[in-house]
N, C-alpha and C positions, 0 to 999 in steps of 0.2 A: 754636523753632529756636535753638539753638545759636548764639551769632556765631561761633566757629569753625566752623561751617557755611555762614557765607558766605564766608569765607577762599579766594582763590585760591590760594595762594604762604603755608605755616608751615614755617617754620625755629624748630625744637626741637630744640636741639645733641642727636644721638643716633647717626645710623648716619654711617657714613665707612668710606673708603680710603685711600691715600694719594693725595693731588692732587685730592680730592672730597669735599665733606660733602653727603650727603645731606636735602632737604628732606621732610618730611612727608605734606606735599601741597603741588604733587600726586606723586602715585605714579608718577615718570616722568622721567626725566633731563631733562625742562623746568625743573625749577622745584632743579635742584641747582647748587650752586657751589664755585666750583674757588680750591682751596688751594695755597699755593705757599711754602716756607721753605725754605732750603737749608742742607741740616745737621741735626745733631739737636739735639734739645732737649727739659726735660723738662716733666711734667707731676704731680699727684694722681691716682693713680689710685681703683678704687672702694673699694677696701681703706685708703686713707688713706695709701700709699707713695709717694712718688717716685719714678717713673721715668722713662727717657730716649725718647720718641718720634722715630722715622726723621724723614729730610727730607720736608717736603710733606706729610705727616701733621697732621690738626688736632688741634689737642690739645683734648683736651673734659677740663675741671680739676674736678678736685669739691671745693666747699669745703667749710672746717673753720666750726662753732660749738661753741666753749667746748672746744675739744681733736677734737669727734666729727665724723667724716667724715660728710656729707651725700647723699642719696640721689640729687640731681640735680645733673648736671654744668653747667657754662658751658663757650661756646666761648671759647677763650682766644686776644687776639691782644696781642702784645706786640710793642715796639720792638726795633731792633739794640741789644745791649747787649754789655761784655764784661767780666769777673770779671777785676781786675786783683790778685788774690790768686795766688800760685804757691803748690802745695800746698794746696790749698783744704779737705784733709781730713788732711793728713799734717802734723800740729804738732809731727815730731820736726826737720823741716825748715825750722819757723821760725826766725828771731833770738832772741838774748837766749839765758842759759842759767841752771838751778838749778833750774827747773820739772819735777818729776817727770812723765816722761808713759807710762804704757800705752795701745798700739798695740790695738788690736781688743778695747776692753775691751767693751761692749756695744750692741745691735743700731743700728742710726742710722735715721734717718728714710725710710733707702731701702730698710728692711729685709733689710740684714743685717750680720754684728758687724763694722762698719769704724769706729765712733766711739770715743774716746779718750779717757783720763782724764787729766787735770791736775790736780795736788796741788802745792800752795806753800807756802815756810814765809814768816814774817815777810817776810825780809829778802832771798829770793828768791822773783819774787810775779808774773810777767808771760811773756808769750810778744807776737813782733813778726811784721808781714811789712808792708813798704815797695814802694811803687811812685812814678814821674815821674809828680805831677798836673801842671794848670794853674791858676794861681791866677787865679779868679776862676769856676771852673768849679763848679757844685754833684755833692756824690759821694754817695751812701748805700751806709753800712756794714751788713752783717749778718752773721749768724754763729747754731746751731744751738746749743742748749744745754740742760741737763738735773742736777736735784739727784740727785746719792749722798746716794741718803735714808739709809745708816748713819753718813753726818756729819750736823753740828748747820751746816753751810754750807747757808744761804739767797739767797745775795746773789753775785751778777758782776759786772763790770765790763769797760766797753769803752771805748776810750779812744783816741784821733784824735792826733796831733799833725797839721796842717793844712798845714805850711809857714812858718807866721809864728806859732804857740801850739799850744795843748794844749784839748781838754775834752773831757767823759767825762760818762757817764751809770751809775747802777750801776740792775740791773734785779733786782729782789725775785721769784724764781718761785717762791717758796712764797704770796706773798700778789699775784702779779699787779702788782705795782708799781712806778713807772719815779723817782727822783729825777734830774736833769737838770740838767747845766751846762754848757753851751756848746750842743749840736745844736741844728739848726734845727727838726727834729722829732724823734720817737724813736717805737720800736713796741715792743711784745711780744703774739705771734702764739702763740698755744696750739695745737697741730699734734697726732699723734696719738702715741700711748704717755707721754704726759707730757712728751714736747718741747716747746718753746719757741723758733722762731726770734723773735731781738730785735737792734734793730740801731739805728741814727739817721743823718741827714741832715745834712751842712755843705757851706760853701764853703772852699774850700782859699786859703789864703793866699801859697802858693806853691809851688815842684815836691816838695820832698819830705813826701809824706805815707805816715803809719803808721799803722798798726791794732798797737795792745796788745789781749788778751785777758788777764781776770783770773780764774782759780777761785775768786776772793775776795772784799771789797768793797773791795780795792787796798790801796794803798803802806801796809807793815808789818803786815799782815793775812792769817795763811796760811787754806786753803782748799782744796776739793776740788770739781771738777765735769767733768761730760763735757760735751765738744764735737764740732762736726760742720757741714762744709759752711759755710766762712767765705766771703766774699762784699763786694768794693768793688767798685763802679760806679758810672761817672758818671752823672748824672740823679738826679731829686727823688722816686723811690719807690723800695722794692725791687722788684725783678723775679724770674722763678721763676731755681730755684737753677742754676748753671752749673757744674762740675766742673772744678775741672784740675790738673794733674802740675806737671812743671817747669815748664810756660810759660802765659800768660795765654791765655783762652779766649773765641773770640765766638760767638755765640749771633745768627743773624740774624734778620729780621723774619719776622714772617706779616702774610698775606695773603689776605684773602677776597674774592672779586669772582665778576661774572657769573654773578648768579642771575636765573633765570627767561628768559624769551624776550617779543616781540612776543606773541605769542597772551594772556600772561597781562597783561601792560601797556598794551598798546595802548589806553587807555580816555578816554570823556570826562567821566567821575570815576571818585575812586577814593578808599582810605583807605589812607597806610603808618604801619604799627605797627611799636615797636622799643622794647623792652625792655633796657638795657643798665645797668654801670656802667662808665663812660666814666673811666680814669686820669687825672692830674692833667696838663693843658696842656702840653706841651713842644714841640706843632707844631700845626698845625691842623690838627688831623684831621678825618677829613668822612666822611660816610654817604650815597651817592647813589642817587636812582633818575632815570637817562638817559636820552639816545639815544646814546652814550657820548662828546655834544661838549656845550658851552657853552650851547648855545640852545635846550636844553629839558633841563629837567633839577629833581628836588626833592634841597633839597641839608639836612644837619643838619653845621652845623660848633661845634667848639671856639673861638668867637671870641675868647677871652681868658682867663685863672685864672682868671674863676667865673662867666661866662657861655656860653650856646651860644646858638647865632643859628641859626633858621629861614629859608631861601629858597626862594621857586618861581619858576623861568625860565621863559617863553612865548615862543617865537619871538625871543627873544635881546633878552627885556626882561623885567626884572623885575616882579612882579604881584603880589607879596606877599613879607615880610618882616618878623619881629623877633627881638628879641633880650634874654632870659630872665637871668636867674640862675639858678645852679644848682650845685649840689654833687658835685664830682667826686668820686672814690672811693666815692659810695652809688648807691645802685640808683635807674633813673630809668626811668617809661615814659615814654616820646615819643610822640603821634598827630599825623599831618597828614594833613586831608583836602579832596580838591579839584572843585571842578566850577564852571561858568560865573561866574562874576562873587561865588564863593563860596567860600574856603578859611578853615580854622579851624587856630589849632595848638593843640595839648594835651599836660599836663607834669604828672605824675604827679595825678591825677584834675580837673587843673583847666584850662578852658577859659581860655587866657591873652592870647590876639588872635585877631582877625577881619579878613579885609580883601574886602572886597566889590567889585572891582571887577578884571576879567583874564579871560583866557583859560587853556584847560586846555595844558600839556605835552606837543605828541603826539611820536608815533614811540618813546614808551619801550618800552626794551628789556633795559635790566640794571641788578642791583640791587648796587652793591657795599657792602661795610665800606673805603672807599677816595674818594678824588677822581678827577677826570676828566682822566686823562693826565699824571698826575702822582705824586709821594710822599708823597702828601697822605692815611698809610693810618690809619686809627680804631684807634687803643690802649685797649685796654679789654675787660670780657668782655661777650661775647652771650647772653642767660639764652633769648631768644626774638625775631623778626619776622616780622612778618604783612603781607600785600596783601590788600587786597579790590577788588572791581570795584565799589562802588559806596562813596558818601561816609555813614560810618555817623553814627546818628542821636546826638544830644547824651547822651540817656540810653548809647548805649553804647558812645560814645566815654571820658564817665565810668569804666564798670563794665569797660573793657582798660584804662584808665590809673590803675586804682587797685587798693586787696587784699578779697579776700574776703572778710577777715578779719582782726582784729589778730592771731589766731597768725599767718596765711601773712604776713602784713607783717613781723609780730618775724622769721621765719623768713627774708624776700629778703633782707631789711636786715641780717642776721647777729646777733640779739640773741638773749638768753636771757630767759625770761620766767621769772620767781622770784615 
């Protein structure tokens, strides 16, 4: 037998509506849960395009390794954010002037020709756009980019002035390579047709901050390159890309809750599985299975930048408890499993604590990506979650928390095997 064959309750990002993602099993609006975003927003599709999904829509994102769209999607939940870029795709309406620019030069990452060419010479070498930070708030910048392979241009530059200085990072997309001074981090994302969104992280040192964009490797260095989809927002990662015209744009949260019912929970053991990669800290997010209050409840939260903490509530006492490190932006299985005077938690194939002494959770009844009566919602994608009715055995809490195989590992984890 299969362990998914013991599975009461599999969530495998796949069917949806709007305001519903569809569970697996069981085969039955019991074990489905209800999505909620106001607005649109976008996502990957399976084609490897950007596009904008309705309100209340889940976005199911399919990611990129080494440029190639991937065959299976995550459910994607992300935070309120807002693109404080104006003109997010129209660089004829930035600051600064002398930068040659063609409008609809070729296709952009949302498939079709709205991305634009930029050509500099020497001595005119930049494009601007400014918005009111706060100093002391963390921002990350990005922006879509691409070589005119009939130029000998390899190299961009992007470049911050913060409020109180300047630093800049020039990013190599011929050879994948970032040199850096000043961000707090930086990225470069290989996307599909030979795009490249690349971007970096700071704290602003006071209100006025700018983004320069360079087709170049900067000051006195002309240059040629297409852009697309430029992107500031406050917080410590990028987030998926947000569009806008004249005026700055927000993008609100999603939200997954109440899966499953009493019939599938109600147990006095059980095992919850949960496959995710959890985004970098910026609230405490949490993952629960309830009775939708305080006093029974299995909880996985964000406890801090690079642990998460396990809880189980029994009649409004705690019964077991710890607290991991772990690696936010990689792929992580979680298991916790419970029954009389015996719960175990497990973190990517490895049995990490035991606490032998409690009672089981009753009255559960919903499963969220969220906290208990609160804005306490999980940032991050969902690759897979599992319930079972009973507390699985050590061998196979191992063989769900770990890969099959070093290809399916290289493959969650985003690598290339050369």
């Amino acid at each position: 037998m299969s362990i998914y064959d013991k599975a009461s309750l599999i969530q495998i990002p796949s069917g949806y509506k709007a305001g519903k993602l569809y569970s697996v099993i069981p085969n039955s609006v019991a074990g489905d849960f209800t999505h909620t975003r106001s607005g649109v927003a976008t996502r990957v599709n399976p084609q490897g395009l950007i596009e904008d999904v309705s309100s209340n829509v889940p976005r199911l994102d399919y990611p990129f390794i080494d440029g190639e769209v991937q065959d299976c999607p995550h459910l994607l939940l992300e935070p309120q954010r807002t693109n404080n870029t104006a003109y997010s795709e129209d660089f004829s309406s930035w600051g600064d002037v002398g930068v040659t620019i063609t409008s609809s030069a070729i296709v952009s990452p949302d498939g079709t020709t709205n991305a634009s060419k930029l050509v500099s010479t020497a001595n005119n070498w930049r494009k601007s756009s400014s918005f009111s930070g706060s100093a002391g708030v963390t921002y990350t910048v990005s922006i879509y980019a691409k070589l005119d392979t009939s130029t000998s241009t390899t190299t961009t530059r992007l470049e911050v002035y913060n409020g109180a200085g300047s630093l800049a990072a020039d990013y190599n997309l011929l050879n994948e390579t970032i040199s850096n001074s000043g961000f707090t981090s930086v990225f470069i994302e290989p996307v599909e047709d030979d795009w490249y969104r690349i971007g970096g992280t700071y704290t602003a040192g006071g209100t006025n901050n700018i983004l320069y964009i360079y087709p170049s490797a900067g000051y006195g260095t002309a240059g040629t390159m297409y852009f697309w989809g430029a992107q500031q927002e406050a917080g410590s990662y990028p987030t998926s890309y947000i569009a806008t015209e004249a005026s700055f744009v927000t993008r609100l949260k999603d939200e997954c809750s109440d899966g499953g019912d009493a019939d599938l929970f109600n147990l006095t053991e059980g095992t919850l599985f949960v496959d995710t990669t959890p985004f970098t800290r910026e609230a405490t997010d949490r993952i629960t299975l309830s009775n939708n209050n305080y006093n029974n409840r299995i909880l996985i939260s964000k406890s801090s930048l690079t642990q998460l903490q396990f809880i189980v509530v029994s009649n409004n006492s705690t019964v077991a408890t710890y607290t991991t490190n772990v690696n936010y932006n990689e792929r992580n299985k979680i298991a916790i499993t419970f029954k009389q005077n015996e719960f175990k938690f497990y973190l990517n194939s490895s049995l990490v604590h035991t606490d032998t002494s409690g009672s089981v959770p009753t009255g559960l009844n919903d499963f969220s990506f969220k906290g208990i009566g609160s804005a306490l919602y999980w940032n991050g994608k969902i690759h897979q979650a599992m319930m079972f009715k009973e507390a699985l055995s050590d061998s196979e809490l191992e063989t769900i928390t770990s890969y099959s195989s070093f290809n399916s590992m290289a493959t969650a984890l985003g690598y290339k095997i050369i």
